[in-house]
C-alpha positions, 0 to 999 in steps of 0.5 A: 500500500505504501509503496503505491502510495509514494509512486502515485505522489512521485507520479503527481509531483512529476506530472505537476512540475512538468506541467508547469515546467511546460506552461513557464517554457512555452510562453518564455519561448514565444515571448522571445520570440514576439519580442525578436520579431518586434524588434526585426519589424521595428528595424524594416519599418525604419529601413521603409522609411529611409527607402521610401523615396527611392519611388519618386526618384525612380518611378519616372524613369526610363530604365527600372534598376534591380541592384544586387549585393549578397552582403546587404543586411536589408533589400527591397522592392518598389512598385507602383500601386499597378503592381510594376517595378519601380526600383530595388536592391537586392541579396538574394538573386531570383527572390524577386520573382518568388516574391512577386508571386507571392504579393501580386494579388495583394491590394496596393494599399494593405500593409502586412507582414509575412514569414517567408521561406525560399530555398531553405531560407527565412525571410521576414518581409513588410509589405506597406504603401506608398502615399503621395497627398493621401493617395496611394501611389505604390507600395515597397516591399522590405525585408531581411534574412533571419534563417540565423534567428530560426535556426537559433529559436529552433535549436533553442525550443529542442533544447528546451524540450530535452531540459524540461524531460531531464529536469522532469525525470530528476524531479520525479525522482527526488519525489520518490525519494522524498515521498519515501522518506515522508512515509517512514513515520507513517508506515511506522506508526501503521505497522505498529497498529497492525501489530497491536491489532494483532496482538489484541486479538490473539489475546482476547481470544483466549478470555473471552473463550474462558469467559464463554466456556464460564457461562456454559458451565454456569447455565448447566450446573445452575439450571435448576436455580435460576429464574427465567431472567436470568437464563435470559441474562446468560442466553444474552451474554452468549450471544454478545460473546460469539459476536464478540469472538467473531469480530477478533476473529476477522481482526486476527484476519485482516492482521494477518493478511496485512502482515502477509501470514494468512496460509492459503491451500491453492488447488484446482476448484470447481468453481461452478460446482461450488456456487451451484452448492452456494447458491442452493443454501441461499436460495433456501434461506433467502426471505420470500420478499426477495427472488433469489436466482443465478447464472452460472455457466458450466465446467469453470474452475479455478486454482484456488482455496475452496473454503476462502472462496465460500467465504467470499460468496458467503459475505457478498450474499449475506450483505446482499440479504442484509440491504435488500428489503424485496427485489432481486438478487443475481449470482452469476459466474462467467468465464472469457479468455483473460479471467473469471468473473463472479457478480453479485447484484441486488435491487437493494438500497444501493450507494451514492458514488461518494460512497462506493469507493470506501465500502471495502474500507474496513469499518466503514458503514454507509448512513443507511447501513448504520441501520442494520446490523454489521461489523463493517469488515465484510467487505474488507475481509472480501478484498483480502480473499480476491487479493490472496488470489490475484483478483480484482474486486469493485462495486457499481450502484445507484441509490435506491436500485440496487449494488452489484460486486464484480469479482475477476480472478486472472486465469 
């Protein structure tokens, strides 16, 4: 239990900071790379502004002139608003053309700005207009390689990427290890109450066997000098004394099973001969008010220990009884390739799902159950059974239309 218990917080804890971790490097990521492109953006509105002129001193002329220098930080290319080459500089001969394929069907006067890629380099262009007396007269195309910028943020978000799994596997296990240590007290003291629960009831067994055998003799030997009362007084103290020696009984049980010392006799059982055999007695004892059936497909067995097994059939029938006051109950066993199935449904008061979950806790009594009679370990004593086979067991219900507990035992 406790070993789960540290592995699920290590889990949570990992999960938590890698979320976390996540959420704080993604936007870090993105905010840098927002804050280059402003920056970038900021640099080609001003070389816009430096070049702006260049239309009116080219537009008129004779010969349109494309200069080109492969060592320019910056190149543009200005047109008319008829989308005609007015002037340009260059770094990246035929990038023109790509371009100019790219824009040739944006409206003159709409300013943008677009990433774009040609032959294994990334550009980032701004489109913007050109006014003459607030009328659109053209408009240039400025722009800059940042292929060093995009190699830089795309190394950086693998980088990213491989820290946060490292960070998240490092923290995972100092989780576990933390988890671990926080648990050593705990598990102390739980071990502890095992051992005195335990030891108690072993203890306890042997008074209360002297004080049962005590009143036997007292009702034998006295029988003829006590009065009505008090033979009813002694039938009473019988009664509390078995209940009593049942209770430590299953104590001494779940002790024993926490401590992993119950003794199981595994053998080959046939399983369906033995709920025909179950299912048979209740059906005899079962009231009238409630139709008791089963469904038990044929030639099932299982490797296991027969009388642990009618024990589980015995506690899950017997609460099926217990909360049911008229309906229904269904045993049925069925068997697939991968495990054996045993149900137990009632139409009885049912559960709430707030509920459900902590019916195989021991002790544990819903309201409606605190009315009847019961120890609240039945079903903990039944987990303990399926656990010492390998089992799964777990219950689905609705308030006021009945429980049904599943059973599957691997094959």
């Amino acid at each position: 239990m406790f070993h789960k218990t540290k592995k699920y917080l290590s889990y949570l804890y990992a999960t938590l900071y890698f979320l976390l971790f996540s959420l704080f490097i993604i936007v870090l990521y993105f905010s840098l790379v927002k804050l280059m492109e402003n920056q970038q953006i900021n640099e080609l509105e001003d070389f816009y502004g430096r070049q702006e002129h260049d239309f009116f001193e080219h537009v008129h002329a004779n010969t349109k002139t494309l200069s080109y220098d492969p060592n320019r930080n910056f190149f543009y290319y200005i047109y008319t608003k008829d989308h005609k080459f007015v002037h340009g500089d260059e770094s990246y001969k035929g990038l023109k053309n790509q371009i100019e394929k790219a824009f040739g069907n944006k409206k003159p006067s709409e300013e943008l700005v677009q990433h774009y890629e040609w032959q294994e380099e990334h550009f980032l262009l701004l489109k913007k207009p050109i006014f003459n007396d607030d009328t659109v007269v053209g408009y240039i195309i400025v722009g800059k390689s940042v292929t060093s910028q995009h190699h830089f943020f795309q190394m950086t978000k693998y980088l990213l990427i491989v820290l946060t799994c490292i960070s998240t596997v490092l923290i995972g296990l100092l989780a576990y290890y933390l988890a671990g240590k926080a648990m050593v007290p705990i598990q102390w003291s739980f071990d502890k109450q095992k051992k005195f629960v335990s030891d108690a009831s072993h203890e306890l067994r042997t008074p209360l066997s002297i004080f049962y055998s005590s009143l036997e003799i007292l009702e034998i030997e006295e029988a003829h000098q006590l009065r009505p009362f008090g033979k009813e007084l002694i039938a009473d103290l019988k009664d509390e004394a078995e209940t009593m020696k049942e209770l430590i009984d299953k104590l001494l049980f779940l002790a024993r099973h926490d401590q992993q010392q119950v003794p199981i006799q595994k053998e080959i059982i046939p399983l369906s001969t033995l709920l025909e055999k179950v299912s048979s007695k209740f059906q005899r004892i079962t009231p009238p008010e409630i139709q008791f059936s089963s469904e038990i497909q044929e030639n099932i067995e299982l490797l296991g220990d027969a009388s642990k097994i009618q024990e589980l059939l015995y506690i899950l029938l017997d609460n099926a009884i217990r909360y049911t006051n008229s309906g229904t109950i269904t045993l049925s066993l069925l068997k697939n390739k991968d495990y054996v199935k045993i149900t137990v449904a009632d139409s009885g008061i049912g559960m709430t799902e707030r509920e459900l979950p902590l019916v195989f806790e021991r002790f544990y009594r819903s309201d409606a159950a605190r009315q009847r009679n019961g120890t609240g370990l039945g079903l903990a004593i039944a987990k303990a059974i399926v656990e010492q086979h390998d089992g799964n067991i777990y219950g689905t219900s609705t308030v006021n239309k009945g429980t049904t507990i599943h059973i599957e035992f691997p094959i």
